[in-house]
N, C-alpha and C positions, 0 to 999 in steps of 0.2 A: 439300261437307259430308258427310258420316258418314253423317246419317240417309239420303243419298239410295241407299246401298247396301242397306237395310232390307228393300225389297221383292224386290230379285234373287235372294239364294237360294230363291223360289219362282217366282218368274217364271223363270229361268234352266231349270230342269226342264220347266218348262209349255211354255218354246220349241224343246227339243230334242225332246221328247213329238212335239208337231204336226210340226218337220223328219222326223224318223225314220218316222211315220204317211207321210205322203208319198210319201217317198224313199227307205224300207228294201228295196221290194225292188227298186229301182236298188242298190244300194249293194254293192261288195263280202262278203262275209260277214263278217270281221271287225270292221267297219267299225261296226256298232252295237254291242260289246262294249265298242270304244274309246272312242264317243263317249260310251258311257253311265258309263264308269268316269272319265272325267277331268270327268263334268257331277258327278257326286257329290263327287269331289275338288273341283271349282271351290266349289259348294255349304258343305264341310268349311272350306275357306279364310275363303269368307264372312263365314262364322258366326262363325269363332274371331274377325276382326277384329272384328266387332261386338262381342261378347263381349268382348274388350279395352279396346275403347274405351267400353264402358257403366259400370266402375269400380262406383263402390256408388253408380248413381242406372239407369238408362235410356235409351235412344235413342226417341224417339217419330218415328212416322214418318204423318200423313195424309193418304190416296190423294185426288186430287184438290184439296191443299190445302184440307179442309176441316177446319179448325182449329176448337177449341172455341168459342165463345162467350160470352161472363161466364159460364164454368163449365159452358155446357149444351155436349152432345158429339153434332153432328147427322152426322158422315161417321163411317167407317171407318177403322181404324190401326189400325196393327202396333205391340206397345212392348216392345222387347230390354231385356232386364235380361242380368247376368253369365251366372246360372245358365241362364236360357231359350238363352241364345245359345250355352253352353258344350256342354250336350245338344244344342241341334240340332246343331252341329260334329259331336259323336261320332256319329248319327244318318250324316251324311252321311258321314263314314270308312268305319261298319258297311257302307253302301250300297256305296263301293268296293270296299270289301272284297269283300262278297259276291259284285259284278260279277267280278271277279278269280277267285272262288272256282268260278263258275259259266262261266269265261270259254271259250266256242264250244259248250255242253251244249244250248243254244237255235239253234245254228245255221239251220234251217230253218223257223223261224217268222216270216222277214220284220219281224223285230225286237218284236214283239208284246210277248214279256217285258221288253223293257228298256222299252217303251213304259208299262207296266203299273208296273213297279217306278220307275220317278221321278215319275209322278204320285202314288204313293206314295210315292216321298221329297216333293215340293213338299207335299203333304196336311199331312203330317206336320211341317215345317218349320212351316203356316200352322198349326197346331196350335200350334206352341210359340208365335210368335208374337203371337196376333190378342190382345186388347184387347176384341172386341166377342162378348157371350153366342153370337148368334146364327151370327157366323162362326165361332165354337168349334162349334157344329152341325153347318155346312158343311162344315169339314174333316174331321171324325167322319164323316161321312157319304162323302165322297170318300174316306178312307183306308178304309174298307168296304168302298166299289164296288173299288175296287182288292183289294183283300185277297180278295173273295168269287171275284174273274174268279182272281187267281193260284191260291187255293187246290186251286178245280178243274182246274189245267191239262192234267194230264195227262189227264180225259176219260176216267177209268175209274169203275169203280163205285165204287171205296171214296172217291175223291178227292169221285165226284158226292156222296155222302151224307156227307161227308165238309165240303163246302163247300153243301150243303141247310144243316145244323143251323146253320153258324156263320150262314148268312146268316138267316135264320128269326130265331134271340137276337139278334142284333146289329140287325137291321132291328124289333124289337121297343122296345130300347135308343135308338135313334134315334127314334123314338116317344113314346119316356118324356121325352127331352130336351126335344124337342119343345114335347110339353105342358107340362113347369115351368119351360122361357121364356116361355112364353105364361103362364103365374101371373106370374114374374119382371117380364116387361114391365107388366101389365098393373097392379102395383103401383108399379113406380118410373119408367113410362115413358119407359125409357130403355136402349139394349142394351151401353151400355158398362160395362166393369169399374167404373170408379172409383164411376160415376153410382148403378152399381145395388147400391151398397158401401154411400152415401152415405143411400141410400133405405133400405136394411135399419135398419143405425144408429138411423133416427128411427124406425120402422115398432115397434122394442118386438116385445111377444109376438105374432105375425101370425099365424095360418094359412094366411094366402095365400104369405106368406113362405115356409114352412115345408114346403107343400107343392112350392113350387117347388125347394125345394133335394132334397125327398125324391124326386123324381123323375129330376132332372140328376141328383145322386149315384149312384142306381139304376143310370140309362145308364152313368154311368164305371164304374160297380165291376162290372159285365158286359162293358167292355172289357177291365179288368183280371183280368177271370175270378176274381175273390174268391169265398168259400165265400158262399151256397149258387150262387152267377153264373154257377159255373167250368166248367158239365158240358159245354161246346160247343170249349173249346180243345184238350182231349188230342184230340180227333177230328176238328178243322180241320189240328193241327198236327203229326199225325201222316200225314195223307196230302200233303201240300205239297209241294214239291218243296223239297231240302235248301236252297239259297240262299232260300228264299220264309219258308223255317222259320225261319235265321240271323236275316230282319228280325222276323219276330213274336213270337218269345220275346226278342230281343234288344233290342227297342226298342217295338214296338206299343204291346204287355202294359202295361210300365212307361209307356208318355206317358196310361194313363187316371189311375193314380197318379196324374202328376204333373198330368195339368189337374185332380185332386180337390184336391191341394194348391194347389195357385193357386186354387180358387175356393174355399177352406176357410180360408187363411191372411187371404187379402184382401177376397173379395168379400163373404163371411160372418160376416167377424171382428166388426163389429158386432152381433149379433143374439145374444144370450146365452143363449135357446133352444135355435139348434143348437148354439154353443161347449158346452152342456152336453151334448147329445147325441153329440157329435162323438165324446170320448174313448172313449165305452160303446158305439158300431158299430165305429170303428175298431181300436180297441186287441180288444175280440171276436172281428168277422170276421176281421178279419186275423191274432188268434193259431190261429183256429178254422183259417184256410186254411194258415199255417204250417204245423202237426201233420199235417192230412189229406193236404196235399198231398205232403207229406214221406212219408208213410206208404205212399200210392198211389202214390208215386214208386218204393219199395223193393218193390211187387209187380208191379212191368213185365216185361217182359221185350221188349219190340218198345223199340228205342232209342230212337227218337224220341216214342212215349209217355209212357218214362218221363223224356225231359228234360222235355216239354209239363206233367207233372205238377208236375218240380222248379221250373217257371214260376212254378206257381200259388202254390207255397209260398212263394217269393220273394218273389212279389208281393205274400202276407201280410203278410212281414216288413216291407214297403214304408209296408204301410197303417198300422201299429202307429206309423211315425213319423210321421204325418198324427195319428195319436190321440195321440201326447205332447201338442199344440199347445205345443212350446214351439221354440225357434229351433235348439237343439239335434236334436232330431226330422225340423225340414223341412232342415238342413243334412246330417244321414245320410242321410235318405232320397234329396234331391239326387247325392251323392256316391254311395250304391248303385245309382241307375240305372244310373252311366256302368259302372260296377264291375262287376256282376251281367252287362249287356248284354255287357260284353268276352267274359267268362268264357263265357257259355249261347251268345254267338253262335261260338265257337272251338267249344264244343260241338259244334252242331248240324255244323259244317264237317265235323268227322271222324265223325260217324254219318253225312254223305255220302259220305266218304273209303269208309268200308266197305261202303255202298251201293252205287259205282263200283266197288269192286275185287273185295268179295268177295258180290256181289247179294246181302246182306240186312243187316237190322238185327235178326236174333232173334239174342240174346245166348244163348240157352240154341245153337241152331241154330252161332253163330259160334264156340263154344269153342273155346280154342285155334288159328283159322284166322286172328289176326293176329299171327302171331311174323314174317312177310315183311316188317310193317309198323312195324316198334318203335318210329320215330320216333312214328306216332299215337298209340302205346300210351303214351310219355313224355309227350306233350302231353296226352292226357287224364288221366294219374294227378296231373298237376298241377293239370289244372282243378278234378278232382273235391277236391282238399285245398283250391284255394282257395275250392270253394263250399262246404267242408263248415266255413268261418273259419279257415284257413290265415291267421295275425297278420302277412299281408303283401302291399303292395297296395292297390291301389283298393277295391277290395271288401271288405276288411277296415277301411278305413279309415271308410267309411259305417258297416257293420254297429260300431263300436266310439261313433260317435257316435251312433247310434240306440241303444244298449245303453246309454249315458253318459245316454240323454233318459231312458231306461222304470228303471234300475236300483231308482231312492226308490222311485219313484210306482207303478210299476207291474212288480211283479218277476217276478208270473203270466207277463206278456205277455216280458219278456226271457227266461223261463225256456221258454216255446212256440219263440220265434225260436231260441235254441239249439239245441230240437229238433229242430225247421224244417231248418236247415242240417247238423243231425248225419244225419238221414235222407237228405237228397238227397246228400252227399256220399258216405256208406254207399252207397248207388245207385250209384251211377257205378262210385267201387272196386270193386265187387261185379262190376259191367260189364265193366272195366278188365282184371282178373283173371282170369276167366273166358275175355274174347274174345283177349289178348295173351299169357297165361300158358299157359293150357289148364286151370286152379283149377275149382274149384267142377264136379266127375263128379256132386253129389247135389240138385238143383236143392231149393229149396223149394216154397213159394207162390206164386213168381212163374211155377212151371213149368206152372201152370193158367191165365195172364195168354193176353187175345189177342195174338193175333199175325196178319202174312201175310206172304204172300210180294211183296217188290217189286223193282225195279231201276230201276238210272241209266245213264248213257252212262259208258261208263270210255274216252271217247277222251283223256281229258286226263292231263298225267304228275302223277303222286302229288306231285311238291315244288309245283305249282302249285295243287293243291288245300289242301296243308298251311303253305304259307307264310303265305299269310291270318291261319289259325287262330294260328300262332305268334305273327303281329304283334302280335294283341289280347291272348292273353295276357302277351306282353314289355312292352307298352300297360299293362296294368292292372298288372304290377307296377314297372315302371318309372316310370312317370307320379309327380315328386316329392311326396314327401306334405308336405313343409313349404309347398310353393307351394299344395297345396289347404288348408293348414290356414291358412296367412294370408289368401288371397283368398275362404273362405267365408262369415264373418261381413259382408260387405259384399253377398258376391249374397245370404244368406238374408233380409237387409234392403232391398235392390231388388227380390227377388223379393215378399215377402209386406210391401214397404210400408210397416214400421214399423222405425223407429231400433233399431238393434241395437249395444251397444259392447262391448268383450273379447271373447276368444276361448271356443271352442267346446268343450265339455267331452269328453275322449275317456276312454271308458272303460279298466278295466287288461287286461291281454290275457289274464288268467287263465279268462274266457270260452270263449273260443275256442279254446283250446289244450284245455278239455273238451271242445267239441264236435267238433275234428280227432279226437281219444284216443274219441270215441263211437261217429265215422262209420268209423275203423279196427277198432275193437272189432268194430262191427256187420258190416263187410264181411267180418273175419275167420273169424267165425260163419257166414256162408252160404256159403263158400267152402269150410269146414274142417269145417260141421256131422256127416259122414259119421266123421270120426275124435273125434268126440265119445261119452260111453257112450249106447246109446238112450235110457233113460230122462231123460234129459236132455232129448233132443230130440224124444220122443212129447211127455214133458209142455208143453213151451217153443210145441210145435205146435198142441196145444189150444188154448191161451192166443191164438192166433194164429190162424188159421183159419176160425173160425168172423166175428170180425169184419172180416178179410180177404173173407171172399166176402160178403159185406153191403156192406160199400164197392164192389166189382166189381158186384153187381146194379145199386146205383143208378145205374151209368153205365151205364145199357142201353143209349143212343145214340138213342132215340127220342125223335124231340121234342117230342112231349103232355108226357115226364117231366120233360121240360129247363124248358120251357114252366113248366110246375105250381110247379117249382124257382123258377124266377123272381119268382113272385105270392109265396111265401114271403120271399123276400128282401125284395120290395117292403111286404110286411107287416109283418117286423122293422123295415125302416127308421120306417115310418111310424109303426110303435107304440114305438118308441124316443124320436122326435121326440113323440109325444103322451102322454108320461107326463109329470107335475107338477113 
């Protein structure tokens, strides 16, 4: 049977974890590169069968045969729907990839990082996975521990304070969950999805309810680094090692999305409370975190900053399709995880390419010192159009279904999302430019951004760092968009539970093609501001400047500030859910 394959793509990781623990340093050296690249592939496989075979219903899987009983749910399961199954799949590819990307850079650690990075693939798998509130915790919590050991690996200072903050929020967030399963349970005693779906339903206007979702919300959208959540990601994700970066901007980020969606579509949809709440944090935070994040993205100058920024902005846009609540909204949002994650993790691969060949990532620093490397200079001016809505692709094809949910209803927040992706793309080209052309001699406001100095191992040859990055974007543009648009109306209704019939509304591509025409505008400008008359650009700088270094304060990197950040966010939520 089908379901009995449910549990191996996380067991599968958890048993080569414990071989490799063992036996790594018996092992040849290669020998953990390989086995960790074909356990992620084996993992990718998995998932897509399940994925297939789940159609527009589910695969239920529970451990130890313990089956429902008239309805009550006293074991543990796993339950694969399309969509859950589809993302792990790409999760586990990312994984390959990365291993590939990274492949022999860890040689001397008796396998330690591969042992690290598949407990955080299985985390993450049991993440999409699980069925039960409380093992949604567990995973959160094990992709953490993993997350916090890789962030520091390097053992430097920036890395250590770097891998303090995230651990500090994040083990804060684990806290917060904590406690509103403990509300959760304590109301519909019961830790399964459906049960505690079932209990909301009848429970009416609750506060116990209420708090319990204010608080697990809280936890996710501090995974997801949402505005005010976000101040700990640019500073985890900037000192990382580049393969450790590909996973957390490329997939981390996006799985707190998407367990917000799955416990907002299905497990909350009963309770008319938060349904009214939902629209007015998410469609908010998430336009708030589009714009800012998009904007701190445009005054980076350390590259992997400013991808960790363009995350945040994403991640915005992610949440806005959580705030449509309509099937429309969790269908883009679904299809921009995979989208997004292709695009940022090819990213992150060539701000290691440059890391390995030319020891830095300061864009002002690298001018001009990748004309050796043109291929990466091609490969990223691609990325950067397709995240700035380049009308082609995976990622275009999310963002025009999310733009197709907010256009009636909520035009503010389509209008943020545009901006959102016109800055982060602007960023990159501005990047693009500068580091492969030798453009942009008159730096701006990014020329006051931090920076430092780092490096990688450059024992590896440049087409095996860059072929990765190629696959995912040839992935995200090739990937058929008729087969996603006929197969999502079926997982957006497996995934969130309720009967969904006809297709999926896609917006016109006139969008997009402003916000490509914005992020070129804008890139053209920093690149050319020097052959512009001055008066143009004192004044333009004014305008600029002054709220530029206001946004740079608040990311002091101290964590009382991050901290403080947090209780505000948790105070919006809660006073959002407690208004009439």
């Amino acid at each position: 049977m089908i379901a009995t394959l449910v549990p191996l793509p996380v067991a599968v990781p958890l048993v080569v974890c414990a071989s490799l623990l063992a036996t790594a340093h018996l092992l040849p050296k290669r020998v953990p590169d390989i086995l960790a690249t074909l356990t992620a592939l084996a993992v990718s496989v998995l998932c897509a069968i399940l994925a297939s075979h789940a159609g527009d219903g589910t695969i239920d899987y529970w451990f130890g045969g313990w089956e429902p009983r008239e309805g009550v749910a006293l074991g543990i399961g796993f339950s694969v729907d399309a969509a859950s199954g589809w993302i792990a799949a790409f999760i586990g590819l990312l994984y390959a990839l990365a291993f590939v990307f990274a492949w022999g850079f860890f040689g001397r650690t008796h396998g330690h990082f591969h042992i690290l990075m598949l407990l955080f693939l299985a985390a993450m798998v049991g993440f999409c996975f699980t069925r039960d509130l409380f093992n949604l915790f567990v995973w959160f919590e094990v992709m953490s521990v993993a997350a916090f050991a890789l962030t520091a690996y390097h053992l430097e200072e920036s890395a250590l304070a770097g891998a303090l903050n995230f651990t500090i929020v994040n083990s804060l967030a684990g806290f917060l969950m904590l406690g509103g399963i403990g509300l959760l349970y304590a109301r519909a005693e019961t830790l399964d999805f459906a049960g505690i779906a079932a209990a909301v339903a009848h429970a009416g206007t609750d506060p116990v309810v209420a708090g319990g979702f204010c608080l697990v919300a809280a936890a996710l959208m501090i995974k997801a680094a949402a505005v005010p959540f976000q101040f700990w990601l640019a500073d985890a994700h900037a000192v990382a090692p580049s393969p450790v970066s590909v996973i957390f901007s490329g997939a981390m980020v996006a799985l707190g999305v998407f367990g917000l969606a799955k416990l907002t579509t299905f497990v909350f949809a009963g309770s008319d409370q938060i349904q009214w709440a939902v629209p007015r944090l998410m469609i908010g935070l998430g336009a708030a975190s589009a714009v800012l994040g998009g904007w701190m993205a445009l005054l980076q100058r350390h590259l992997k900053r400013l991808l960790a920024f363009s995350t945040i902005s994403h991640a915005g846009i992610m949440l806005t399709g959580i705030g449509a609540l309509s099937a429309n909204g969790t269908g883009g949002l679904l299809v921009y995880v995979v989208g997004h994650g292709m695009v940022k993790g090819a990213l992150f691969m060539i701000a290691g390419i440059l890391l390995a060949t030319r020891a830095s990532v300061d864009e002002i620093n690298l001018r001009g010192l990748g004309r050796g490397i043109g291929h990466a200079g091609a490969a990223m001016a691609i990325a950067a159009l397709l995240l700035a809505g380049l009308p082609l692709g995976l990622l275009d094809l999310g963002s025009r279904l999310l733009h197709g949910a907010l256009e009636d209803t909520h035009p503010l927040a389509l209008t943020a999302n545009l901006v959102g992706a016109a800055l982060t793309g602007a960023a990159v080209l501005r990047a693009t430019g500068r580091i492969f052309l030798g453009l942009g001699e008159d730096p701006g406001d990014e020329a006051h951004a931090p920076s430092e100095e780092e490096r990688e191992k450059a024992d590896r040859p440049l087409w095996l760092m860059l072929a990765p990055a190629c696959v995912l974007l040839a992935l995200d543009v090739l990937v058929p968009a008729d087969w996603v648009r006929a197969m999502a109306p079926g997982a957006v209704s497996a995934f969130s539970r309720q009967t969904m019939t006809g297709p999926l509304h896609m917006a016109a591509a006139t969008g997009a093609w402003v916000s490509v025409a914005a992020a070129i505008a804008l890139a053209a400008y920093s690149l050319f501001r020097h052959r512009l008359p001055g008066i143009v650009v004192r004044s333009l700088q004014r305008t600029q400047s002054a709220p530029a270094r206001l946004l740079e304060a608040l990311h002091s990197g101290l964590i009382g500030d991050y901290v403080a950040w947090l209780a505000v966010g948790l105070a919006l939520i809660a006073g959002t859910l407690a208004l009439p």
